[in-house]
PDB file with one MODEL, atoms N, CA, C and O in Angstrom:
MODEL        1
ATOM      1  N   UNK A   1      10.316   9.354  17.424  1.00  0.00           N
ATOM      2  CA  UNK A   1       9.834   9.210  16.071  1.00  0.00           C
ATOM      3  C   UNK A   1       9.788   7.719  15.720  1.00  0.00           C
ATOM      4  O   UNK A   1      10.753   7.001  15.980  1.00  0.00           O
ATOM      5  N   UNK A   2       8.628   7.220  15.106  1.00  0.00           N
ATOM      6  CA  UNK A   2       8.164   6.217  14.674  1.00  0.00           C
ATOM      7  C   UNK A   2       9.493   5.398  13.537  1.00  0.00           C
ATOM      8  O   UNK A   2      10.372   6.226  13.299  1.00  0.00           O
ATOM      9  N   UNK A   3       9.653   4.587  13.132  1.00  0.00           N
ATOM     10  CA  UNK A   3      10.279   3.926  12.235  1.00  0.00           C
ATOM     11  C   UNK A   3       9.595   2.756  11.399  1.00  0.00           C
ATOM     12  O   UNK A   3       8.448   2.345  11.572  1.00  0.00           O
ATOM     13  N   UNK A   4      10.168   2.471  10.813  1.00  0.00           N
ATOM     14  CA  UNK A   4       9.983   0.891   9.906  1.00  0.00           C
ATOM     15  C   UNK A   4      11.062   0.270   9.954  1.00  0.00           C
ATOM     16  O   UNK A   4      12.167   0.734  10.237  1.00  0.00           O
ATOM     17  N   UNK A   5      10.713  -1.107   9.602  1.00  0.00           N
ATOM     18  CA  UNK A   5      12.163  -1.884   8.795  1.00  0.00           C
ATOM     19  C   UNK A   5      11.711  -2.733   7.681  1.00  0.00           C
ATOM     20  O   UNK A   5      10.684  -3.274   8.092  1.00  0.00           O
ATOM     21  N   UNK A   6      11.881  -3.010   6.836  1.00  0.00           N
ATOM     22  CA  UNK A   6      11.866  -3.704   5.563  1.00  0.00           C
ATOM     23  C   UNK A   6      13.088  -4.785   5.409  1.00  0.00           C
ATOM     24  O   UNK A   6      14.189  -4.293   5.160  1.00  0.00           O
ATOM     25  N   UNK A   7      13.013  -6.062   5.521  1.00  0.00           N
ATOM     26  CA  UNK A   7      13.587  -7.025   4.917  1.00  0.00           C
ATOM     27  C   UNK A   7      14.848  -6.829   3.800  1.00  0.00           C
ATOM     28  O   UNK A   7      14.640  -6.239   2.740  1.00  0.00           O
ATOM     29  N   UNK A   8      15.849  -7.247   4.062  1.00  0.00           N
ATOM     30  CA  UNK A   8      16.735  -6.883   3.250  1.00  0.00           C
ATOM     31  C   UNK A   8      16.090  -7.353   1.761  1.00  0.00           C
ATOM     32  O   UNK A   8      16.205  -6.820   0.658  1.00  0.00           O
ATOM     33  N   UNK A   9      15.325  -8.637   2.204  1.00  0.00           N
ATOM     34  CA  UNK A   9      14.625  -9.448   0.566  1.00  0.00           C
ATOM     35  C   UNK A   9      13.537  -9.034   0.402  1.00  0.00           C
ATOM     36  O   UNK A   9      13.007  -9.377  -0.655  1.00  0.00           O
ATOM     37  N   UNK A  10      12.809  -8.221   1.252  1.00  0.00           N
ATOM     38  CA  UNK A  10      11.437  -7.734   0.915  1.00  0.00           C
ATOM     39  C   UNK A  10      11.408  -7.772  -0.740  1.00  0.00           C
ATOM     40  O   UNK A  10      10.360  -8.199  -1.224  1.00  0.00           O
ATOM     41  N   UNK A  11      12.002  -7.543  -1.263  1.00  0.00           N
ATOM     42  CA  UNK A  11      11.580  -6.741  -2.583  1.00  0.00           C
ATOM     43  C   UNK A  11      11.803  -8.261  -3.343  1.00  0.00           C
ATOM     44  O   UNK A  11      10.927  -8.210  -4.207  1.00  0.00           O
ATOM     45  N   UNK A  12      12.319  -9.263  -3.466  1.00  0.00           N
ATOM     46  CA  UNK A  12      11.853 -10.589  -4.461  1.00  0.00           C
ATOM     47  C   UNK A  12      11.271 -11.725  -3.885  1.00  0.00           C
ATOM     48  O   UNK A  12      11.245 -12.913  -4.204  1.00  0.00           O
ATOM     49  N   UNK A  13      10.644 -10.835  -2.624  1.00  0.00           N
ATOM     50  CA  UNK A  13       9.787 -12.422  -2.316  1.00  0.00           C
ATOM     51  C   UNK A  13       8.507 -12.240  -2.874  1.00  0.00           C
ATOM     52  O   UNK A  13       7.956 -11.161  -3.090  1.00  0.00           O
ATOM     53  N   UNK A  14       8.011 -13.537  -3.124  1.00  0.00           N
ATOM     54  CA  UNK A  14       6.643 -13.835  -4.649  1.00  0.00           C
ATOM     55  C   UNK A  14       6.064 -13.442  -4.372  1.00  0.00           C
ATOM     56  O   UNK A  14       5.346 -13.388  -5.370  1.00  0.00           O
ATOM     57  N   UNK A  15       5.279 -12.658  -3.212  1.00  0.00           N
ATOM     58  CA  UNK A  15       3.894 -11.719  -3.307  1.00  0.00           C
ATOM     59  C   UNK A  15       4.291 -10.337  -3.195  1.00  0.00           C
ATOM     60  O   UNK A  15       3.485  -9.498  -2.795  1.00  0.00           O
ATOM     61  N   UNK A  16       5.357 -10.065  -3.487  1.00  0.00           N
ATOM     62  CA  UNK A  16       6.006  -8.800  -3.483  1.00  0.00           C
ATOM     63  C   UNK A  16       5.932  -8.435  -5.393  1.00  0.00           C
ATOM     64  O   UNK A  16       5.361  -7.444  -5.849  1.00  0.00           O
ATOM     65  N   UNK A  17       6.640  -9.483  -6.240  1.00  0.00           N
ATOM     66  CA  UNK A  17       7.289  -9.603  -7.083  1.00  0.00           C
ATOM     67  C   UNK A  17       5.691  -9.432  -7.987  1.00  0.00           C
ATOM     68  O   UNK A  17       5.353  -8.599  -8.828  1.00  0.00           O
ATOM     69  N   UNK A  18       4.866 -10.728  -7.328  1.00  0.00           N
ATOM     70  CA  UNK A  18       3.522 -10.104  -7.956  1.00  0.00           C
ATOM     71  C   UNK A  18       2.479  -9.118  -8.014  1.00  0.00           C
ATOM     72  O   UNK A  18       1.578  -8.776  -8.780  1.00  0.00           O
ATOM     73  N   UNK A  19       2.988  -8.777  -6.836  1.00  0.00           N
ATOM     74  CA  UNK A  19       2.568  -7.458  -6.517  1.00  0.00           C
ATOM     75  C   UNK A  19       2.650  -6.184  -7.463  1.00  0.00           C
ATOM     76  O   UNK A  19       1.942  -5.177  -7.436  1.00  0.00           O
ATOM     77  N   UNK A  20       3.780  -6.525  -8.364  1.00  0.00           N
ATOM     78  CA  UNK A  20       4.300  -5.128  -9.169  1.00  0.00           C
ATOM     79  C   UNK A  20       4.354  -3.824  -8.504  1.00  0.00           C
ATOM     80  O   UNK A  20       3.789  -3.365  -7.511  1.00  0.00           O
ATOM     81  N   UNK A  21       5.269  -3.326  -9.412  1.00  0.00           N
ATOM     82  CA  UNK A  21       6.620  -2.149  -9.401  1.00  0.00           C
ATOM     83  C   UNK A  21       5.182  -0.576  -7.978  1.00  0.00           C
ATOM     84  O   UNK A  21       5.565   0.099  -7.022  1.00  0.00           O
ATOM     85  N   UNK A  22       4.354  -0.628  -8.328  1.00  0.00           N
ATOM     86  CA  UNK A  22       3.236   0.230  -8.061  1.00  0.00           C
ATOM     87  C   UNK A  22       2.706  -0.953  -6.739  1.00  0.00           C
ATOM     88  O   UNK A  22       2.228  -0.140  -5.948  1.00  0.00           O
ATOM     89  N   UNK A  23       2.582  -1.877  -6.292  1.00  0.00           N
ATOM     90  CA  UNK A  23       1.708  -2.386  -5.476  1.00  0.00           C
ATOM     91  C   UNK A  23       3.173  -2.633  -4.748  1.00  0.00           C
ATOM     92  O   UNK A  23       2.955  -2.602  -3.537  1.00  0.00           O
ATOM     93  N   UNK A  24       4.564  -2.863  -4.996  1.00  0.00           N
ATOM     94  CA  UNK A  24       5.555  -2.647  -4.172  1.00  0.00           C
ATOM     95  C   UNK A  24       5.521  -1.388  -3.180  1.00  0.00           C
ATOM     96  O   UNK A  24       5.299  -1.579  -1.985  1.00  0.00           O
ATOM     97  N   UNK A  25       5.735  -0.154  -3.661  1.00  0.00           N
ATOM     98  CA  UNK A  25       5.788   1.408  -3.611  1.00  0.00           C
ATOM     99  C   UNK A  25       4.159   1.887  -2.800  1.00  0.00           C
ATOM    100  O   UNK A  25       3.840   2.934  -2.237  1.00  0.00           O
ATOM    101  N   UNK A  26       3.469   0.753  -3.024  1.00  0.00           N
ATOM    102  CA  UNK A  26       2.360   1.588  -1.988  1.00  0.00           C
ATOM    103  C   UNK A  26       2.613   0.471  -0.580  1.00  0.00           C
ATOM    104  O   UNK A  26       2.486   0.926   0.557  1.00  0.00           O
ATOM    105  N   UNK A  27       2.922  -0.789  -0.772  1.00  0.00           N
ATOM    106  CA  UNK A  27       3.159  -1.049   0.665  1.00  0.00           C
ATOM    107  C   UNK A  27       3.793  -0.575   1.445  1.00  0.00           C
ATOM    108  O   UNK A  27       3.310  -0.272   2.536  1.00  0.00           O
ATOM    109  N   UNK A  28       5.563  -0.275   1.028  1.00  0.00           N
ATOM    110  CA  UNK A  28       6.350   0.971   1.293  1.00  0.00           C
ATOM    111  C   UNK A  28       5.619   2.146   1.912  1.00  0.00           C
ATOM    112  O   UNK A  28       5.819   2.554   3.056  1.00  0.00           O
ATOM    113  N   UNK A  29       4.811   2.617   1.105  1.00  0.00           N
ATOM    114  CA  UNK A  29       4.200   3.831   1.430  1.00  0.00           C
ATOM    115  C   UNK A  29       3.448   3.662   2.734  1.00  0.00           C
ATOM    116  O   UNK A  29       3.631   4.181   3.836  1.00  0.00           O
ATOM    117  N   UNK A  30       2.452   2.696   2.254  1.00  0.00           N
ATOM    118  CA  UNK A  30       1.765   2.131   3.754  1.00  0.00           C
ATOM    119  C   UNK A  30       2.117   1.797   4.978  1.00  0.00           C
ATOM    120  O   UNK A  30       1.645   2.087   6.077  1.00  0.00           O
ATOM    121  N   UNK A  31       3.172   1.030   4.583  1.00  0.00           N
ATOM    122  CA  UNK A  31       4.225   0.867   6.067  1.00  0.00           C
ATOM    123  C   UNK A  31       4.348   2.203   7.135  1.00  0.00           C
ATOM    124  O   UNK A  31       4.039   2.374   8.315  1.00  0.00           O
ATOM    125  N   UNK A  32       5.035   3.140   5.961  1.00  0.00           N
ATOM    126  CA  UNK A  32       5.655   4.084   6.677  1.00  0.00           C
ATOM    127  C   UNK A  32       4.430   5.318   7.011  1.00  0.00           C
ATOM    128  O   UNK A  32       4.479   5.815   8.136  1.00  0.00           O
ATOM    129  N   UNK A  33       3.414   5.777   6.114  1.00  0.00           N
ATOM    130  CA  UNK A  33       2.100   5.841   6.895  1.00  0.00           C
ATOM    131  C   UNK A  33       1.539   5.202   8.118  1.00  0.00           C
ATOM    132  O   UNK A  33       1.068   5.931   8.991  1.00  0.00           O
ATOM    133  N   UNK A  34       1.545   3.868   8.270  1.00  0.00           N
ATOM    134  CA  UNK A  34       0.719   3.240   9.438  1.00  0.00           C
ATOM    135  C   UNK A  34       1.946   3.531  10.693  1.00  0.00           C
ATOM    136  O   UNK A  34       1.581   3.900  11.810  1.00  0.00           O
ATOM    137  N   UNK A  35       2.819   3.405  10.501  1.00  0.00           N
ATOM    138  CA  UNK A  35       4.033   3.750  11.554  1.00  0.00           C
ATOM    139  C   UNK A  35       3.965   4.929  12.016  1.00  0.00           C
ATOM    140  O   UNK A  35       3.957   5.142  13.228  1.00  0.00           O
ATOM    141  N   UNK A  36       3.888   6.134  10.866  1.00  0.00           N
ATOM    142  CA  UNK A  36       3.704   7.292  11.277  1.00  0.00           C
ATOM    143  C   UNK A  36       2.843   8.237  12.358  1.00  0.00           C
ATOM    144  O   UNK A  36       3.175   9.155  13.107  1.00  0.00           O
ATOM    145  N   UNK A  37       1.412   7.478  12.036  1.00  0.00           N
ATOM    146  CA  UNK A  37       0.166   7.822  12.304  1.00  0.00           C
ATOM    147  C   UNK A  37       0.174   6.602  13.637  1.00  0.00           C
ATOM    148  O   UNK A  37      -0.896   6.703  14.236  1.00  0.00           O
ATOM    149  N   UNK A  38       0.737   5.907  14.025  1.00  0.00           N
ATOM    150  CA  UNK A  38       0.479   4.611  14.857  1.00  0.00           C
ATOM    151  C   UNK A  38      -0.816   3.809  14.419  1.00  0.00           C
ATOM    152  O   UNK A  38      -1.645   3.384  15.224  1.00  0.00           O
ATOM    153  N   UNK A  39      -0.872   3.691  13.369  1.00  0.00           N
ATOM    154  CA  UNK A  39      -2.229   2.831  12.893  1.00  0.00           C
ATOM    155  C   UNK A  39      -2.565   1.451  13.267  1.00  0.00           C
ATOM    156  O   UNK A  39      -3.731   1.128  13.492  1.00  0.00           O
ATOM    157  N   UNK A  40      -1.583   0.626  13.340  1.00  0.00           N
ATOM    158  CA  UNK A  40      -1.518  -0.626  13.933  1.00  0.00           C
ATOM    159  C   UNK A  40      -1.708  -1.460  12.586  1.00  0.00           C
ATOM    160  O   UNK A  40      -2.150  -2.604  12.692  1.00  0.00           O
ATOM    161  N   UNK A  41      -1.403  -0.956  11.334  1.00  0.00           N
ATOM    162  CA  UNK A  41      -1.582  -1.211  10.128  1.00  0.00           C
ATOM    163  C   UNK A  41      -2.552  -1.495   9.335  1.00  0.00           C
ATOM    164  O   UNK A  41      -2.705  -2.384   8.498  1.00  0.00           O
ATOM    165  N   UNK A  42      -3.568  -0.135   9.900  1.00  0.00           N
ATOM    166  CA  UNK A  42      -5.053   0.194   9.616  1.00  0.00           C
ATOM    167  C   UNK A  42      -5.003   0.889   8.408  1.00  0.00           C
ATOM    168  O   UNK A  42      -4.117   1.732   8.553  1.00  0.00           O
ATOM    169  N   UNK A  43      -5.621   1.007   6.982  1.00  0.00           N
ATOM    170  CA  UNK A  43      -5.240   1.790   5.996  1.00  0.00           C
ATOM    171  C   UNK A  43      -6.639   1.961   5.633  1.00  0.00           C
ATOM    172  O   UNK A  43      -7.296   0.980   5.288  1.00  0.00           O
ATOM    173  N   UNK A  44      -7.393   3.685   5.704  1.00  0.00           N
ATOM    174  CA  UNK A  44      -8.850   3.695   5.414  1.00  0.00           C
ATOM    175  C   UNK A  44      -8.633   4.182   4.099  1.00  0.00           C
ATOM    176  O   UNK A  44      -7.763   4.877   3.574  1.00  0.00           O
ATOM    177  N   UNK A  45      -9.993   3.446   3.599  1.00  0.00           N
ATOM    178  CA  UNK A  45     -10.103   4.175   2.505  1.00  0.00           C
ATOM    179  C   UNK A  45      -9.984   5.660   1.702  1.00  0.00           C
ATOM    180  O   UNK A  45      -9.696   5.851   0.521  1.00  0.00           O
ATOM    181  N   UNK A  46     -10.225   6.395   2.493  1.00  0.00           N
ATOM    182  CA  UNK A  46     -10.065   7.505   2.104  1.00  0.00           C
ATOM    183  C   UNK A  46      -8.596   7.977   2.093  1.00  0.00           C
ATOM    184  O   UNK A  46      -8.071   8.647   1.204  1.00  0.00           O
ATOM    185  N   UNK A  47      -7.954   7.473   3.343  1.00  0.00           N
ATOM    186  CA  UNK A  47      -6.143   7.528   3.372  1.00  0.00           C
ATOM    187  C   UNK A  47      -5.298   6.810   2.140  1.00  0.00           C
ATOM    188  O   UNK A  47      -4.157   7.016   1.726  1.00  0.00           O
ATOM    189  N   UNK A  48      -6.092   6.096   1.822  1.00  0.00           N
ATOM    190  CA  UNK A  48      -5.334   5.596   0.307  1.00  0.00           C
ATOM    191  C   UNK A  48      -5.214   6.178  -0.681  1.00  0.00           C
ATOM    192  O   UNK A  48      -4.182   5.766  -1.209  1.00  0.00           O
ATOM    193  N   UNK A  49      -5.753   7.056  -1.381  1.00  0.00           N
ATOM    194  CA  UNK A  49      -5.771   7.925  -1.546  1.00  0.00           C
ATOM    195  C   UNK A  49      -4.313   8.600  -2.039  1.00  0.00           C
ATOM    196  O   UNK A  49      -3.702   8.388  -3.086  1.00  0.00           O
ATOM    197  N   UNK A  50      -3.943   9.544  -0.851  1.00  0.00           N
ATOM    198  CA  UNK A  50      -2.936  10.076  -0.863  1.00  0.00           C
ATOM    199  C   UNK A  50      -1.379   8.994  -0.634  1.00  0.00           C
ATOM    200  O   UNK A  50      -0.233   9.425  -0.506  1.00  0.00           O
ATOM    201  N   UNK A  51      -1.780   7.647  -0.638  1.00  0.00           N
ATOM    202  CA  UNK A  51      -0.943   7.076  -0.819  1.00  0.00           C
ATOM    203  C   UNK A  51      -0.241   6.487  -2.002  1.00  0.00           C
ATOM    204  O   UNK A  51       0.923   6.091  -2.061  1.00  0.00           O
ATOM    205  N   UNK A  52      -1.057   6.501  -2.831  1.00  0.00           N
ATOM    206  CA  UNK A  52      -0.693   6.411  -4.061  1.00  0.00           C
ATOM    207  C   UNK A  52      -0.680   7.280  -5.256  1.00  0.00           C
ATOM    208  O   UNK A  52      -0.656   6.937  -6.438  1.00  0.00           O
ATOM    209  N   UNK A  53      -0.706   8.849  -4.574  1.00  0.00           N
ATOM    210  CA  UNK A  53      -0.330  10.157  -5.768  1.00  0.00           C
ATOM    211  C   UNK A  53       0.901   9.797  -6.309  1.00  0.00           C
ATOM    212  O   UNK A  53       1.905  10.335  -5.845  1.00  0.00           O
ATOM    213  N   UNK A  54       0.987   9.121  -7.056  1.00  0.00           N
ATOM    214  CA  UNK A  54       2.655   8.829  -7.598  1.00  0.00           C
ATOM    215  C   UNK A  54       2.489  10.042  -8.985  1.00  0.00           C
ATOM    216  O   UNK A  54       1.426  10.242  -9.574  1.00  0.00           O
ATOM    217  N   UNK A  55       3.318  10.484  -9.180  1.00  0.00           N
ATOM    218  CA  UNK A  55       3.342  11.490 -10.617  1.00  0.00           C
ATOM    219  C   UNK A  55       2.965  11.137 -11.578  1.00  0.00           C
ATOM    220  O   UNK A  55       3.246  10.041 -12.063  1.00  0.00           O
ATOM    221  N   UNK A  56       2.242  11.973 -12.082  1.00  0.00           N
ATOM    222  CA  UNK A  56       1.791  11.160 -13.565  1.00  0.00           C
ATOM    223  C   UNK A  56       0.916  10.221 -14.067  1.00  0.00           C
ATOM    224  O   UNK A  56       0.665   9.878 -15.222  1.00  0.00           O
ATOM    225  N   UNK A  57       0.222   9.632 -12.292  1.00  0.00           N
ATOM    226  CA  UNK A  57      -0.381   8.374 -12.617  1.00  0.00           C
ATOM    227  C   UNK A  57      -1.949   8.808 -11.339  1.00  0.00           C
ATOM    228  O   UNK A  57      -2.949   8.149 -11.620  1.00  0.00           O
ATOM    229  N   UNK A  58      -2.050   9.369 -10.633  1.00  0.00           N
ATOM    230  CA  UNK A  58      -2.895   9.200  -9.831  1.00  0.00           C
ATOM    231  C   UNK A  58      -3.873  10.067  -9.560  1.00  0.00           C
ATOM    232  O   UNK A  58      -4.845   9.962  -8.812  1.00  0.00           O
ATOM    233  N   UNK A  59      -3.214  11.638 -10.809  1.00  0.00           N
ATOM    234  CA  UNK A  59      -3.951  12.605 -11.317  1.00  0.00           C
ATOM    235  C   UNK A  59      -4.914  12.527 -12.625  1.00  0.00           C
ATOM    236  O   UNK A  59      -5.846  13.205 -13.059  1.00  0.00           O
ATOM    237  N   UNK A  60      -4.148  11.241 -13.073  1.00  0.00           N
ATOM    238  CA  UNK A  60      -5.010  11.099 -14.445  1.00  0.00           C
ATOM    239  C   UNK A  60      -6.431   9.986 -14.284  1.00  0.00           C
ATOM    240  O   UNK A  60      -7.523  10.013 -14.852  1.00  0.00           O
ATOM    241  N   UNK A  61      -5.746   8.851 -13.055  1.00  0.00           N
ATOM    242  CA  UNK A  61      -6.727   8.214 -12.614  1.00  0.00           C
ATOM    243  C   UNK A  61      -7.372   7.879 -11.546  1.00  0.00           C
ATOM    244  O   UNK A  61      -8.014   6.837 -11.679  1.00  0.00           O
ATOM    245  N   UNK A  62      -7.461   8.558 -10.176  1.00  0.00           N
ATOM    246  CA  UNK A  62      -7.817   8.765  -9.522  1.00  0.00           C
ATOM    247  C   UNK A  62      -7.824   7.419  -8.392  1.00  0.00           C
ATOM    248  O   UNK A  62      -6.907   6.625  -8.181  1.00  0.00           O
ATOM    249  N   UNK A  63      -9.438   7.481  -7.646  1.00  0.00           N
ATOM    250  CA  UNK A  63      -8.976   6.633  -6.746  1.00  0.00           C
ATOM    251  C   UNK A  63      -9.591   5.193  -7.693  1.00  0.00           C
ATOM    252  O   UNK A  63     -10.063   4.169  -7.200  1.00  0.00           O
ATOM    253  N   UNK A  64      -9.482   5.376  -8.570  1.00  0.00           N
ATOM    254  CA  UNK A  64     -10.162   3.730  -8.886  1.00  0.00           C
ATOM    255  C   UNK A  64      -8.588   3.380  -9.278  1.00  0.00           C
ATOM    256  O   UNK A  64      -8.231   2.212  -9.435  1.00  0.00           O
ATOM    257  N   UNK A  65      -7.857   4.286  -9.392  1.00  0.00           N
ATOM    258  CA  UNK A  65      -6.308   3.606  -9.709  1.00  0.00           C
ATOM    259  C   UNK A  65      -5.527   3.076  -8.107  1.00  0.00           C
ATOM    260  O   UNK A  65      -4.827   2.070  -7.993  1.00  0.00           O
ATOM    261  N   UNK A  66      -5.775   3.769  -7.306  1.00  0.00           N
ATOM    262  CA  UNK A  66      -5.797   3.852  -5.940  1.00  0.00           C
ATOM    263  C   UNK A  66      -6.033   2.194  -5.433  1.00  0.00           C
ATOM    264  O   UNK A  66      -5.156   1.485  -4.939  1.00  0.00           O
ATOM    265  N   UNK A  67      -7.501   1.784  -5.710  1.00  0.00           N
ATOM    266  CA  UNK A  67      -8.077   0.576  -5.028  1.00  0.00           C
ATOM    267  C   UNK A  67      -8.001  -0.219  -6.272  1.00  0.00           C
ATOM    268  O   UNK A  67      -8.589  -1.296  -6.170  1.00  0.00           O
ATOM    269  N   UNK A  68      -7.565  -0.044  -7.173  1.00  0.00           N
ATOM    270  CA  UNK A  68      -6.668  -1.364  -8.166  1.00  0.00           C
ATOM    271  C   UNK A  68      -5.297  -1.906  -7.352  1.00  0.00           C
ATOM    272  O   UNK A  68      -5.078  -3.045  -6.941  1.00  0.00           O
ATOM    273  N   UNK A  69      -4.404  -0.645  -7.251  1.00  0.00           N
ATOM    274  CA  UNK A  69      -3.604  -1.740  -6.477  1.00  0.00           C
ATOM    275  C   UNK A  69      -3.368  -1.699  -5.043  1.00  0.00           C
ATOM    276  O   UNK A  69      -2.314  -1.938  -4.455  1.00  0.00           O
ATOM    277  N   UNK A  70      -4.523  -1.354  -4.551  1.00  0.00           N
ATOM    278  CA  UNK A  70      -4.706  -2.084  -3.310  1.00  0.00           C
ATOM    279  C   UNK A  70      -5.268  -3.251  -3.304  1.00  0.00           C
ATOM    280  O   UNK A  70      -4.928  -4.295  -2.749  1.00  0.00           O
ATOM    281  N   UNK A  71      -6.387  -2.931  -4.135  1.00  0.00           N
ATOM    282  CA  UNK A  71      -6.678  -4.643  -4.652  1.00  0.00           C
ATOM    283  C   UNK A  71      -5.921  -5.810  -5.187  1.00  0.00           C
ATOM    284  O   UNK A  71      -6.290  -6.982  -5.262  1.00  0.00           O
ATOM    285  N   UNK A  72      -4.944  -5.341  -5.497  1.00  0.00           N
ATOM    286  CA  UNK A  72      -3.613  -6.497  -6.414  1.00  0.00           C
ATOM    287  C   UNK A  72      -3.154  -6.787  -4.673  1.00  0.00           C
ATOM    288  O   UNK A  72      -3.645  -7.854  -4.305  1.00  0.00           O
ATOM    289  N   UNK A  73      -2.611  -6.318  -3.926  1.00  0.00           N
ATOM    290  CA  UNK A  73      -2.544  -6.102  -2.602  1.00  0.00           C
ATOM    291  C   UNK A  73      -2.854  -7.122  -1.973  1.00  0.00           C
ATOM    292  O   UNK A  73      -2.063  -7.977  -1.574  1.00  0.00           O
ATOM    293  N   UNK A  74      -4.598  -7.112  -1.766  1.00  0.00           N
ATOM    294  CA  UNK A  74      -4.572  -8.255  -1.067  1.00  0.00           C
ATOM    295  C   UNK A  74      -5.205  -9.466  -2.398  1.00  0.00           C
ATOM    296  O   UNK A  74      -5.796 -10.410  -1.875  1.00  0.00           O
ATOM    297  N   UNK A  75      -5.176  -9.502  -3.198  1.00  0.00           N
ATOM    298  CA  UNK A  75      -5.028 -10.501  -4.313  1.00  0.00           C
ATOM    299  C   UNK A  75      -3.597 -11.462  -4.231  1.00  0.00           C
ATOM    300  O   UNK A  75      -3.587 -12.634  -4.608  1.00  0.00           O
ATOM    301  N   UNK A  76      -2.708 -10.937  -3.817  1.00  0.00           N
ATOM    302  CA  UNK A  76      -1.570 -11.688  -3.581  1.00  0.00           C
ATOM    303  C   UNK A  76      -1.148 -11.889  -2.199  1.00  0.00           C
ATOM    304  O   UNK A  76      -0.057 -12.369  -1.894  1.00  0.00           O
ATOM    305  N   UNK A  77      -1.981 -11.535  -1.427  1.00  0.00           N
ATOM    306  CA  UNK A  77      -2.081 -11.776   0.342  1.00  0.00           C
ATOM    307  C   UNK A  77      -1.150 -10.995   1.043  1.00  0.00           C
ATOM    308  O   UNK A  77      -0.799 -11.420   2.144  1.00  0.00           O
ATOM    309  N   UNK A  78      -0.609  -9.786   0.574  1.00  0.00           N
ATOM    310  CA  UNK A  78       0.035  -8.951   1.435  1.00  0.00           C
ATOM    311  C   UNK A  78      -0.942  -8.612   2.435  1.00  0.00           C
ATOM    312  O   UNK A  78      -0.876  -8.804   3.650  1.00  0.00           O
ATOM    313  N   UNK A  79      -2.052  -7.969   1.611  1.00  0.00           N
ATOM    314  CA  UNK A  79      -3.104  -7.187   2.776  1.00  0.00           C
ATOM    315  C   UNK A  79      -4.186  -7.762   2.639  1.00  0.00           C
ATOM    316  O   UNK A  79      -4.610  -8.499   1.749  1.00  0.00           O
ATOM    317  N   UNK A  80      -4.872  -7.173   4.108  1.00  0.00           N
ATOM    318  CA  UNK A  80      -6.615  -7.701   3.900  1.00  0.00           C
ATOM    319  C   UNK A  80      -7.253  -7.136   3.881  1.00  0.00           C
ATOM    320  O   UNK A  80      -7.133  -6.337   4.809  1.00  0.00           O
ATOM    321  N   UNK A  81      -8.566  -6.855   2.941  1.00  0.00           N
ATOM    322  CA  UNK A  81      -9.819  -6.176   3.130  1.00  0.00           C
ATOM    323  C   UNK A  81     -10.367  -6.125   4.409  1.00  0.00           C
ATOM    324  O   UNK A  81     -10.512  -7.247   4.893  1.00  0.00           O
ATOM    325  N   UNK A  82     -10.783  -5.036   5.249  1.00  0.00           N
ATOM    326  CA  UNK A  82     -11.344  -5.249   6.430  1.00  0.00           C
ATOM    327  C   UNK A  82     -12.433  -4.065   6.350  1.00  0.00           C
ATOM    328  O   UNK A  82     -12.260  -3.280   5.417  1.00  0.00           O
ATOM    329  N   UNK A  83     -13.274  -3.883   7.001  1.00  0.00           N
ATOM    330  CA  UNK A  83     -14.621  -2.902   6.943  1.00  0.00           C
ATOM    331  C   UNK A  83     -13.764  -1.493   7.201  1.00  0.00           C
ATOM    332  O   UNK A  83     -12.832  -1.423   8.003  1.00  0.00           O
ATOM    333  N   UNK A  84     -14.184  -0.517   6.482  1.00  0.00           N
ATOM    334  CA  UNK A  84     -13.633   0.614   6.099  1.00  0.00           C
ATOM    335  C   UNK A  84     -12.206   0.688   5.298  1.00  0.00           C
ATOM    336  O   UNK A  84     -11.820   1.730   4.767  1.00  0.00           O
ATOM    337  N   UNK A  85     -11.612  -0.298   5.278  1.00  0.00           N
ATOM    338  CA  UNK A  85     -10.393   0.249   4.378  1.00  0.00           C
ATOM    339  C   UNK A  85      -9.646  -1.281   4.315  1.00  0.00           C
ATOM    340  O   UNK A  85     -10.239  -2.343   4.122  1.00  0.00           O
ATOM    341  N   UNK A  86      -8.414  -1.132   4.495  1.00  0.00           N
ATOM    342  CA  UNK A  86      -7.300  -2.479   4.810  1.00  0.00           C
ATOM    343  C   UNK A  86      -6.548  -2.723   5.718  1.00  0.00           C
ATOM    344  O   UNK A  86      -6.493  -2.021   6.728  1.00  0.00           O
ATOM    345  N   UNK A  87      -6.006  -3.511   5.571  1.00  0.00           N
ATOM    346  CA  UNK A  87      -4.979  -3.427   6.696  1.00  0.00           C
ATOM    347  C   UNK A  87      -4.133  -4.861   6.336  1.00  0.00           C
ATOM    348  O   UNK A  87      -3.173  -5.202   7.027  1.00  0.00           O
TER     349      UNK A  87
ENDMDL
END
């Protein structure tokens, strides 16, 4: 079985921090998706998706809430836009 590891400081370093509370929780998410699936930290569009059903928030706004903060994402250089999705 696949794993991750996360930085003990992951969580206050500055493109994390700007990232916000929601663009934290989907890298998380992403991590452990691309690990899962062996993606090589390929994230398609359509897989995003289900990465960011958080309660309360992803039923009311769908995927344009989805590729907002994937877009904050790579706005603060965690991730990059690449043809079909991110990574």
């Amino acid at each position: 079985m696949p794993w991750a590891r996360i930085d003990d400081a992951f969580w206050r370093h500055p493109k994390v921090q700007r990232a916000g509370p929601f663009g934290l929780a989907l890298f998380a998410a992403a991590l452990s998706y691309c690990n899962d699936l062996l993606t090589d930290g390929f994230i398609s569009d359509t897989s995003l998706w289900q990465l960011v059903n958080f309660h309360g928030t992803s039923d009311e706004h769908g995927p344009v809430f989805a590729d907002g903060i994937a877009t904050r994402l790579v706005d603060v250089g965690l991730w990059e836009r690449v043809d079909g999705g991110f990574q």
